[in-house]
C-alpha positions as CSV (number, residue, x, y, z in Angstrom):
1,X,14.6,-42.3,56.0
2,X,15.3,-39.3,53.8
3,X,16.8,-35.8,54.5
4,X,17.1,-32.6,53.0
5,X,18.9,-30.3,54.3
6,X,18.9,-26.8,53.2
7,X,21.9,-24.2,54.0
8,X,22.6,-20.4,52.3
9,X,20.0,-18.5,53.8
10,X,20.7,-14.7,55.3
11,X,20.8,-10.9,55.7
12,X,21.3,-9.4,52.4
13,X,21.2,-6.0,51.7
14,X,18.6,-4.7,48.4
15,X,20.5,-6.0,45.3
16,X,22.7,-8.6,47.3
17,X,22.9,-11.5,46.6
18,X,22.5,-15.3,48.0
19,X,23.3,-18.9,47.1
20,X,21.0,-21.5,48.7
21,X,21.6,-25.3,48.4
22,X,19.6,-28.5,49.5
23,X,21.1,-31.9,49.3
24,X,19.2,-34.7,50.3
25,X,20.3,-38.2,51.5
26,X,19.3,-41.4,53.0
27,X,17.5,-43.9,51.2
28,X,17.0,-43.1,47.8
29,X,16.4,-44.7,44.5
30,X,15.8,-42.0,42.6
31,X,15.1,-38.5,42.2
32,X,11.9,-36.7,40.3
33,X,11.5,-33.2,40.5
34,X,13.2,-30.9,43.1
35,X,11.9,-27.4,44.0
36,X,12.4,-24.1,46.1
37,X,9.3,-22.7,47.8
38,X,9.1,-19.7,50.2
39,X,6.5,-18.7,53.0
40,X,6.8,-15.5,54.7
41,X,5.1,-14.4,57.8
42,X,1.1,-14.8,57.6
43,X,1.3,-15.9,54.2
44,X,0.7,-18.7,52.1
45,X,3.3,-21.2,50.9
46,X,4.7,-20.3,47.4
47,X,6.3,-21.7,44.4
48,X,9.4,-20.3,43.2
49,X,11.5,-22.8,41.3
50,X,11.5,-26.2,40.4
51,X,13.7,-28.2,37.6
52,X,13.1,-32.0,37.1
53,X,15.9,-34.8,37.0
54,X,16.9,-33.9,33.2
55,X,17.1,-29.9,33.9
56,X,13.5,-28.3,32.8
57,X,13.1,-25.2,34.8
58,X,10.1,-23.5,35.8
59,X,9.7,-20.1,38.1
60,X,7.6,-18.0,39.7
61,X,6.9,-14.4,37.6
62,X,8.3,-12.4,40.5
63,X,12.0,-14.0,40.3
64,X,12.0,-14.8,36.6
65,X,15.2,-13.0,35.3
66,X,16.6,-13.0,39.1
67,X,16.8,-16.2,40.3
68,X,18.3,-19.3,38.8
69,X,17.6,-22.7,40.0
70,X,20.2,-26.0,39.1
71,X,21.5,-29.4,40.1
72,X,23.8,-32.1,40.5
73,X,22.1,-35.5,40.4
74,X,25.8,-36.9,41.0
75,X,25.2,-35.1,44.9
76,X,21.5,-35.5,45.2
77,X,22.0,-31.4,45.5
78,X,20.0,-28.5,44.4
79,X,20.7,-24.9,44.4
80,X,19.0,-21.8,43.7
81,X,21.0,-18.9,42.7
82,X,19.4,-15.3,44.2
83,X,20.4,-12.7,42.3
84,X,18.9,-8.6,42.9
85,X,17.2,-9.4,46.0
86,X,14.2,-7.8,47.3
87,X,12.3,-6.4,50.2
88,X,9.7,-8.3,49.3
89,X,11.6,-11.9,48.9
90,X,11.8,-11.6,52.6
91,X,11.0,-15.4,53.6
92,X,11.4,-18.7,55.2
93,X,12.9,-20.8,51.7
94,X,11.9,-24.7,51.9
95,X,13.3,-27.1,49.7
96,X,11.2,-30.1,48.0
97,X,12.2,-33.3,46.4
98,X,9.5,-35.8,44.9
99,X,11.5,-39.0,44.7
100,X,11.4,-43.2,45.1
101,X,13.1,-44.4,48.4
102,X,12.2,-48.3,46.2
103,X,11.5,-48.9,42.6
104,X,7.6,-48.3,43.7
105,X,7.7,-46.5,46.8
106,X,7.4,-42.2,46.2
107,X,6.6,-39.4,48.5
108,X,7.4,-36.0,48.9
109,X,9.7,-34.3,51.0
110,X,10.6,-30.9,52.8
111,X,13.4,-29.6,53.9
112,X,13.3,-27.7,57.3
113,X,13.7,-24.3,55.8
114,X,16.4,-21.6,55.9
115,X,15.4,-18.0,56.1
116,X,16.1,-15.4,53.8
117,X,16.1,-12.0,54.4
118,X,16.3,-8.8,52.5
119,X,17.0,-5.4,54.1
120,X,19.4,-2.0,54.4
């Protein structure tokens, strides 16, 4: 079995802001590609980062400039840095992994989420 478990989230004030991290252990081979994604209340499920195993970054518009995500392969860890927060980045944050528990087994896997939120 695999776990990630995400820790970080928050009350933040406007312009605060918040480290999140997501490490992921159990049985692992290896891992792909490892994302942030954020759903707030009645919405749809949204990208926001994602960086594969050799450090290519990719972000959402809305937190381009604010929000940095990173990792250490050595801890199966990822973080996203949350800089100038928002109102609107009000949200439940999930972390993703797409890895190989065997040489030829791969899924996809969520964390359980850790809430963010931003208000005075």
């Amino acid at each position: 079995q695999v776990q990630l478990v995400e820790s970080g989230g928050g009350l933040v004030q406007p312009g605060g802001s918040l480290r999140l991290s997501c490490a992921a252990s159990g049985r692992i081979f290896r891992i792909n590609d490892m994302g942030w994604y954020r759903q707030a209340p009645g919405k749809q499920r949204d990208m926001v980062a994602t960086i594969t195993s050799g450090g290519s970054t990719n972000y959402a518009d809305s937190v381009k400039g604010r929000f940095t995500i990173s990792r250490d392969n050595s801890k199966n860890t990822v973080y996203l840095q949350m800089n100038s927060l928002r109102p609107e980045d009000t949200a439940d944050y999930y972390c993703n992994a797409d890895l190989l528990t065997t040489q030829t087994i791969r899924r996809t896997y969520w964390g359980q989420g850790t809430q963010v939120s931003v208000s005075s």
